[in-house]
C-alpha positions in Angstrom: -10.5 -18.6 -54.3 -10.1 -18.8 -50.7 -12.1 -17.2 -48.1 -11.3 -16.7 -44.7 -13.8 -15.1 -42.1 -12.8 -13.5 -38.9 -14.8 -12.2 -36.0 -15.2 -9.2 -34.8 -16.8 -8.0 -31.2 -20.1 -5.6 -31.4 -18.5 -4.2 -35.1 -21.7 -1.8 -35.2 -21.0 0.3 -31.9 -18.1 0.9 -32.8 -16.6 3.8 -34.5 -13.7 3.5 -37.1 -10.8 4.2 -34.5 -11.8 2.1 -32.0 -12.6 -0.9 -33.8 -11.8 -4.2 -31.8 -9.3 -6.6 -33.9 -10.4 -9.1 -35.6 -9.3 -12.5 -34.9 -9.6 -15.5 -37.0 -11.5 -18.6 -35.6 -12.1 -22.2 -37.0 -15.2 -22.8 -38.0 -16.8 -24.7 -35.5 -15.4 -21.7 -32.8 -17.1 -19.2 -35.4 -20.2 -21.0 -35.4 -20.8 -21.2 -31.9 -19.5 -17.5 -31.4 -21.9 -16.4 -34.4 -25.2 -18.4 -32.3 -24.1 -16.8 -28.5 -24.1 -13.2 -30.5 -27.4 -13.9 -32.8 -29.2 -15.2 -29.5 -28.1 -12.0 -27.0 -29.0 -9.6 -30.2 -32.2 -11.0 -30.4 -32.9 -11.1 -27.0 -31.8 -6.9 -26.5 -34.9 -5.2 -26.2 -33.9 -2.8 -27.0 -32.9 -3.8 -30.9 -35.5 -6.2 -31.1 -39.4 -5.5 -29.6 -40.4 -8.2 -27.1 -44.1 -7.4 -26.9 -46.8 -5.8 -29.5 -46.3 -2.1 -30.5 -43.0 -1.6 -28.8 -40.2 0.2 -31.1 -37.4 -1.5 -32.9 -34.1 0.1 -31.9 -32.3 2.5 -33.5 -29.2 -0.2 -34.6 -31.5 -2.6 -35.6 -31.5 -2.1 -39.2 -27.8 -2.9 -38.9 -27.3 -5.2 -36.4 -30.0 -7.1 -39.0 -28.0 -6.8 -41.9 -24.7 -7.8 -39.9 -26.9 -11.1 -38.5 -27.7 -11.9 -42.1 -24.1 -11.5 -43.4 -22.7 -13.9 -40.7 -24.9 -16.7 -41.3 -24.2 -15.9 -45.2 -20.5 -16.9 -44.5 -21.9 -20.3 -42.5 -23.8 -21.2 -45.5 -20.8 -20.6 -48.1 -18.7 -22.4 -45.5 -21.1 -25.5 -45.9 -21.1 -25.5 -49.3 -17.6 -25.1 -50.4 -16.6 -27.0 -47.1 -19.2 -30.0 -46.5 -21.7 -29.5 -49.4 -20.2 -33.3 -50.2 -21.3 -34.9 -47.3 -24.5 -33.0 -47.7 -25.4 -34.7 -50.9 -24.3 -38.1 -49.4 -26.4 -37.4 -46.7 -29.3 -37.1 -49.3 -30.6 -33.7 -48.2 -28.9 -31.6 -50.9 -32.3 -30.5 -52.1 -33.0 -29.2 -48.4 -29.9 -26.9 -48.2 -30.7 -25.5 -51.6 -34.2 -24.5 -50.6 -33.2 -22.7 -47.8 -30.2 -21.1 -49.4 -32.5 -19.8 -52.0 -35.4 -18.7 -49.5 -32.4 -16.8 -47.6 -30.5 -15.1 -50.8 -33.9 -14.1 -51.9 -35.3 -12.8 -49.2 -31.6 -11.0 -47.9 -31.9 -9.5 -51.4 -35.7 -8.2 -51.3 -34.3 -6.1 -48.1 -30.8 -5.2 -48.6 -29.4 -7.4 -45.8 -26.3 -9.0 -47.5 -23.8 -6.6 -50.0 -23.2 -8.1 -52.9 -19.2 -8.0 -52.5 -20.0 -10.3 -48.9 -21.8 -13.0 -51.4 -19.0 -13.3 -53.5 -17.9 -16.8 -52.1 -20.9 -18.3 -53.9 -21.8 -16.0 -56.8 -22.4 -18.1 -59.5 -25.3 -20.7 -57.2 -26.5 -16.8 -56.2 -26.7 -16.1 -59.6 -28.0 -19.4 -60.3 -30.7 -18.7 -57.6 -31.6 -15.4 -58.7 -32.6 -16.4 -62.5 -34.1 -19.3 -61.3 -36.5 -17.1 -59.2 -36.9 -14.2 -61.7 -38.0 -17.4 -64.7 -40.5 -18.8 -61.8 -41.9 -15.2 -61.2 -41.9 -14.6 -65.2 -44.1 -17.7 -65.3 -46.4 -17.4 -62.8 
């Protein structure tokens, strides 16, 4: 299978009609384009609190989930892409963990669909049965 992931301006103020088109990037210009957004989402007040007891905004329930399905296209692009040169590296191990730490906790909160984790559904699945058999045991 072959994945390919395009980008798409502001995708949650916008209605249906007037969606902006979306334009493929390499994946270098999507990473760097996927960090500028994630940083000026984060750093909108008024989505995400900047002091104690201030409100969340009303979008950010899915400006969250649309962070979270972004960076789940980075990490299937590093594993189908450079998970060799990860294991050469040594850090394999490292990746997995946080892979895991991510699908589980994207799951626990309904952040990532499961159609958008198709690209690595069997090491999800993996993940998942892994984590339910810990759980079991503990």
């Amino acid at each position: 299978l072959r994945f390919e992931y395009r980008w798409r301006d502001d995708p949650v103020d916008s209605d249906r009609r007037n969606k902006p088109k979306a334009i493929a990037l390499s994946a270098p210009e999507y990473v760097a384009k996927l960090s500028a957004w994630i940083e000026a989402q984060l750093d909108n007040a008024s989505l995400f609190p900047q002091g104690p007891g201030e409100p969340f905004g009303d979008r950010f329930d899915d400006v969250s989930r649309l962070i979270f399905k972004r960076l789940f296209r980075v990490l299937a692009h590093i594993y189908h892409a450079h998970f060799h040169h990860v294991a050469t590296l040594g850090v394999a191990a490292h990746l997995n963990t946080c892979f895991k730490h991510f699908v589980i906790f994207a799951m626990e909160f309904d952040l990532v669909d499961s159609k958008d984790m198709l690209p690595l559904q069997e090491l999800v699945e993996r993940v998942v049965r892994r984590d339910a058999a810990a759980t079991a045991s503990s």
